[in-house]
C-alpha positions as CSV (number, residue, x, y, z in Angstrom):
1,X,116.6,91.2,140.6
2,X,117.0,92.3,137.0
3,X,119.0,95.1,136.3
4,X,117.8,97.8,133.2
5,X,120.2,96.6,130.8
6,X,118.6,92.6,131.2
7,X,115.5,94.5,130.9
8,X,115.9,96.5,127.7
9,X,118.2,92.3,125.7
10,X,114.4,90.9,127.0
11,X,112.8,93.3,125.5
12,X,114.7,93.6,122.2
13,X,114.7,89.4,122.2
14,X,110.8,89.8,122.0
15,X,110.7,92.1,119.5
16,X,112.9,89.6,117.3
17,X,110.9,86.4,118.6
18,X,107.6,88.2,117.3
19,X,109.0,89.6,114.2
20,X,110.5,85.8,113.1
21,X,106.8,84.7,114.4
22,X,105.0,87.1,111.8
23,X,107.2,86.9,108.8
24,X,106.5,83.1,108.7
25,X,102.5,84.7,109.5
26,X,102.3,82.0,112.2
27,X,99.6,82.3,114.5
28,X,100.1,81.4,118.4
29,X,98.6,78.5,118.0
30,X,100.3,77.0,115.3
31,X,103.3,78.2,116.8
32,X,102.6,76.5,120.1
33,X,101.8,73.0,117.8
34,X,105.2,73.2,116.5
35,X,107.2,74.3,119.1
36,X,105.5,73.0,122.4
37,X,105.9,76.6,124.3
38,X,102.7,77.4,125.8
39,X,101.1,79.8,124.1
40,X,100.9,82.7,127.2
41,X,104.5,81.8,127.6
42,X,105.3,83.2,123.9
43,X,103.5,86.1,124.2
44,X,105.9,87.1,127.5
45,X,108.9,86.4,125.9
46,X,107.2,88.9,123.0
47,X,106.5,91.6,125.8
48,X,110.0,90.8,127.4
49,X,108.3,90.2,130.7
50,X,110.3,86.8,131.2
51,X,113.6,85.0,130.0
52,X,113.4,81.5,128.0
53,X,115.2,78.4,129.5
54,X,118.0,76.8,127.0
55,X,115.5,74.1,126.1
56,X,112.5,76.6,125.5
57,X,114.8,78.2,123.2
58,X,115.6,75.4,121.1
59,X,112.0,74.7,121.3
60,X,111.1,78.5,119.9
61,X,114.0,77.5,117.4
62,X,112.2,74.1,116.4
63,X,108.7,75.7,115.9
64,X,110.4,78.9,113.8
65,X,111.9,76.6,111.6
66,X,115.1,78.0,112.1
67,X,118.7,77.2,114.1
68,X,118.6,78.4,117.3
69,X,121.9,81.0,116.6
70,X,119.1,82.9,114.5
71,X,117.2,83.7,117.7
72,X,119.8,85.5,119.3
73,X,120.8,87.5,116.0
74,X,119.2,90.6,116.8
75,X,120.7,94.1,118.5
76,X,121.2,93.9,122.1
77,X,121.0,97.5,122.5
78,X,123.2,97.2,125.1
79,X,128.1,97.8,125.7
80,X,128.5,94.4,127.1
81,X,131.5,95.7,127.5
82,X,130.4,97.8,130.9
83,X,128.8,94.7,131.8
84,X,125.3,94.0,132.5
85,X,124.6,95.9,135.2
């Protein structure tokens, strides 16, 4: 089960994902051309419904145009200190 704060880093990690998307004003399906992620899978990982494998996040990274560090360089929003539950 997924606690509230793995709830609230998916939802902040979509909010980056789509933001990198529109500044480079990709649409979904040039995005899924470049990076290989099906296109309904990007827009979950935009809603924060679900969590990105290692390799799907290097393939996000690959179709952004970008290294992969700059994917998770956003605000958690969360104390990882207290943990993650």
């Amino acid at each position: 089960m997924i606690s509230e704060k793995e709830k609230i880093i998916l939802k902040r990690f979509g909010q980056h994902l789509k933001s990198l998307k529109e500044k480079q004003e990709l649409s979904y399906r040039e995005f899924y051309k470049r990076s290989g992620v099906n296109t309904g899978d990007i827009i979950k990982y935009e809603n924060g419904e679900t969590s990105p494998s290692f390799i799907t996040l290097l393939r996000l990274a690959i179709g952004l145009k970008i290294h992969p560090t700059e994917l998770l360089d956003f605000n958690f929003g969360i104390d990882f200190s207290a943990g993650l539950e």
